[in-house]
C-alpha positions as CSV (number, residue, x, y, z in Angstrom):
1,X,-6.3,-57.6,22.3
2,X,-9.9,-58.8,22.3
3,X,-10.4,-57.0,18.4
4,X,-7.4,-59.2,17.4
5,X,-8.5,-62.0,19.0
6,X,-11.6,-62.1,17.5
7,X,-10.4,-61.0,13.9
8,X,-8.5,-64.3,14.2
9,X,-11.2,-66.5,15.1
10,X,-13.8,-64.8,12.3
11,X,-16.4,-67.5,12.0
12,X,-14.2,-70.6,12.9
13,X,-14.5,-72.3,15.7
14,X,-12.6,-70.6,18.5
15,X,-8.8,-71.7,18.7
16,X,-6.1,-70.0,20.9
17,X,-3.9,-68.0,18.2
18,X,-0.1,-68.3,18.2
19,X,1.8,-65.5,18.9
20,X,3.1,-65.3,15.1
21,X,-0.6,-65.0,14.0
22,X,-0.9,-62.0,16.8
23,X,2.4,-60.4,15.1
24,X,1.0,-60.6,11.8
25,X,-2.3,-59.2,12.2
26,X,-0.7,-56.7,14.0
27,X,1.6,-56.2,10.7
28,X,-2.2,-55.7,8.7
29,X,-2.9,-53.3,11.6
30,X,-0.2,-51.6,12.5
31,X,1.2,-52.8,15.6
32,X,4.0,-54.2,13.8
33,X,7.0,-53.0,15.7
34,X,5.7,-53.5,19.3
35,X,3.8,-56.3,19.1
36,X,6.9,-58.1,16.6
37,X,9.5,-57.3,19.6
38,X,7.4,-58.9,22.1
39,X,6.7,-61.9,19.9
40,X,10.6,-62.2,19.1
41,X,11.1,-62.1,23.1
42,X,8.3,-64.4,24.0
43,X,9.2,-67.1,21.1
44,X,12.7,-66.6,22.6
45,X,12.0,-67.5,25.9
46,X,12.0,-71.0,27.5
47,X,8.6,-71.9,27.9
48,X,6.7,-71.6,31.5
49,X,6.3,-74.4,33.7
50,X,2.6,-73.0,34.2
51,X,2.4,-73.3,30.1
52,X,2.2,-77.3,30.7
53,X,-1.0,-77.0,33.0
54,X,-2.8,-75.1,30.2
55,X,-5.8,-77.2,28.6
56,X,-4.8,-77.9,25.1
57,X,-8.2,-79.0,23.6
58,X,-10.1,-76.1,22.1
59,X,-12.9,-74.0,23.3
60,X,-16.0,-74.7,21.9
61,X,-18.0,-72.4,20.4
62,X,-21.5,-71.5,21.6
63,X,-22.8,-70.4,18.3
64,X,-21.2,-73.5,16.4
65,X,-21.3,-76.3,18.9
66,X,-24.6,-78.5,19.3
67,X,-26.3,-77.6,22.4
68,X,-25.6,-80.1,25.4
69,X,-28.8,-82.4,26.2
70,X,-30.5,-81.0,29.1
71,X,-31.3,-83.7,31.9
72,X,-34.8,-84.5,32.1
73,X,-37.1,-82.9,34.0
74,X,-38.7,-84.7,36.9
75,X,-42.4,-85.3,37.1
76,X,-44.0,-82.5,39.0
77,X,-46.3,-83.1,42.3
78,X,-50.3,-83.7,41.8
79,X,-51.0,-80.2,43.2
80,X,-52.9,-80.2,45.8
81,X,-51.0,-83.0,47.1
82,X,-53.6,-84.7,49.0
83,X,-51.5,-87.3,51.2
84,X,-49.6,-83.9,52.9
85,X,-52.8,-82.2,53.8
86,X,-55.1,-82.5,57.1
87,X,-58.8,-82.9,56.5
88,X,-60.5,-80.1,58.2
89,X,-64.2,-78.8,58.3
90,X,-63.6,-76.3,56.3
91,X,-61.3,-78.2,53.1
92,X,-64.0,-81.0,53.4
93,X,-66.9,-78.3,53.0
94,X,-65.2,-76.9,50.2
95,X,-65.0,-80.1,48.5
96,X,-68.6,-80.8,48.9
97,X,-69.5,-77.5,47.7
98,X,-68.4,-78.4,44.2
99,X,-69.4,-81.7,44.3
100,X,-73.2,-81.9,45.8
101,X,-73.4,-78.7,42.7
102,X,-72.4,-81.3,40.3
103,X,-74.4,-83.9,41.5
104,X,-78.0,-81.7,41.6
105,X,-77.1,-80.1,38.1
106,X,-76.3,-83.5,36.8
107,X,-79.5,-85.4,37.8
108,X,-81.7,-82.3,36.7
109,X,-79.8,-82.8,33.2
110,X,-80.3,-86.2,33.6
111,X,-83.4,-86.9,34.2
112,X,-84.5,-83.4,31.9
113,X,-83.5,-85.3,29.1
114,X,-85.0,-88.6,29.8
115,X,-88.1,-87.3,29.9
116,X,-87.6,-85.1,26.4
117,X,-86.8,-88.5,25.0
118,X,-89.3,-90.5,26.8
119,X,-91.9,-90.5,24.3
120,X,-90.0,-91.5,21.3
121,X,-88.6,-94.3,23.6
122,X,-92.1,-95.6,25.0
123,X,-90.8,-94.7,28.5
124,X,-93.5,-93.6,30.9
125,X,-92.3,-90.8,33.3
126,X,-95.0,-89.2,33.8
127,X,-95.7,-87.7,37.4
128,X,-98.6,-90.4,38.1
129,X,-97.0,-93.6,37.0
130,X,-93.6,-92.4,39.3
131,X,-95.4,-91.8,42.1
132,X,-97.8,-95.1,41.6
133,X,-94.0,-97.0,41.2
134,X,-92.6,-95.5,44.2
135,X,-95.5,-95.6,46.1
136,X,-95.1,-99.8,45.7
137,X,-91.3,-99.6,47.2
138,X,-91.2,-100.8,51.1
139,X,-90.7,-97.3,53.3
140,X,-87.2,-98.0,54.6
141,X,-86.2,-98.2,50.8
142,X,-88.4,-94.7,50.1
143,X,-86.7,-92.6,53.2
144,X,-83.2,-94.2,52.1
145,X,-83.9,-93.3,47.9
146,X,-85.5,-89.8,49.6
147,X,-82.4,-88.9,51.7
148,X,-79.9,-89.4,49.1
149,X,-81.6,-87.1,46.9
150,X,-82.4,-84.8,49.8
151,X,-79.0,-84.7,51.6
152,X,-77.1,-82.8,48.7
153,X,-79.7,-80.8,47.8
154,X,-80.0,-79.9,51.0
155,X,-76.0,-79.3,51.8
156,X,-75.4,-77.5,49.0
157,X,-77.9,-74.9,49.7
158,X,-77.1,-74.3,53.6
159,X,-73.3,-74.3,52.4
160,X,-74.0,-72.0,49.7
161,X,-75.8,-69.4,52.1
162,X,-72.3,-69.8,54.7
163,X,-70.4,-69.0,51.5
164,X,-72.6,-66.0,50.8
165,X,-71.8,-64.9,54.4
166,X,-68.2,-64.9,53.7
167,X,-68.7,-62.9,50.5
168,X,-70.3,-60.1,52.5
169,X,-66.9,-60.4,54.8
170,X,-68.8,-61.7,57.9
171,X,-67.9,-64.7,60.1
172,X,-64.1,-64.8,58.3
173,X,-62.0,-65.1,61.9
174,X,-61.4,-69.4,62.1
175,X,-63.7,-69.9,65.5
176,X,-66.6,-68.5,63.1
177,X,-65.7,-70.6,60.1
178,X,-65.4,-73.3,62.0
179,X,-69.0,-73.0,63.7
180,X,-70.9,-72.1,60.7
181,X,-69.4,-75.3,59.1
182,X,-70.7,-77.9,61.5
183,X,-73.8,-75.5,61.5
184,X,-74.0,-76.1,57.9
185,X,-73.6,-79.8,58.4
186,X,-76.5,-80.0,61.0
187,X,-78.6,-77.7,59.0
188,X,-77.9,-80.2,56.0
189,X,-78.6,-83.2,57.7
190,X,-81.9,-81.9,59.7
191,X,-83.3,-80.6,56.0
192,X,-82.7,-83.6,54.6
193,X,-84.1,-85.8,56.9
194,X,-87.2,-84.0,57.2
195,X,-87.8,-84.4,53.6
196,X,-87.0,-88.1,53.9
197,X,-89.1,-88.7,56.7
198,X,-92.3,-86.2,56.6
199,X,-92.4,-85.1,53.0
């Protein structure tokens, strides 16, 4: 029934075929004399109440039809989403890690190209005429320039050597990372104020 069913259709668009169109193509096929009885008997027969509930529009083709419009897709979430998230020691440090890098890579970049150019610019950055310049500043302003420079410097490195630790597979349990955070964070801070203060 399927091969006739699709020999009807061929490439139109797919329409539910009459009986007489089964008997005949059963004529072509030959199924003619028990496929014609039962057509006779069927066309014969008063039709089914169930008949009347039978959709009468047609079946669309899939390989014919246009494809239906897909609804749209919803924006997806900023991932990491972080409004949902808890600020620990240890997300913060992780942060910080990647940031104080930036920062010490960038002002070495910086300032290795200003003095490249420095010459050609009639900038003067050499060693004496900085330290004549800063030496003028008052010494609140000096620590306070000193310990921003200091602090990330000076984070980075003590966080660096924690994450080196947990390379090695040490001091992984979350008491441990934990404690070598805030170590990591008093390390940072004593460094850095020592080069702020005495250096």
């Amino acid at each position: 029934m399927v091969l006739l069913v699709r020999n009807v259709m061929g490439s139109q668009p797919f329409h539910t075929p009459s009986i007489l169109q089964l008997s005949r193509l059963a004529a072509r096929n030959g199924y003619a004399a028990p496929l014609a009885r039962n057509a006779v008997a069927l066309q014969a027969s008063p039709p089914s109440p169930h008949d009347q509930d039978l959709p009468t529009t047609p079946i669309p083709n899939p390989r014919t039809s246009p494809p239906s419009p897909r609804p749209p897709t919803p924006p997806a979430p900023t991932a990491p989403h972080l409004a949902i998230y808890k600020w620990q020691i240890t997300s913060v440090l992780s942060v910080l890690e990647r940031l104080t890098g930036i920062f010490c890579a960038g002002t070495l970049y910086i300032f290795g190209s200003a003095y490249v150019v420095a010459p050609y610019l009639g900038w003067d950055l050499s060693s004496a005429s900085m330290a004549a310049a800063f030496a003028a500043w008052p010494i609140l302003a000096k620590v306070a320039l000193k310990f921003v420079f200091a602090f990330p410097w000076a984070l980075h490195a003590s966080n660096g050597v924690r994450m080196l630790v947990f390379d090695a597979g040490k001091q992984m349990s979350r008491p441990q990372v934990i404690r070598s955070g805030w170590v990591a964070v008093g390390a940072a801070v004593l460094g850095s104020g020592y080069l702020a203060v005495l250096a």
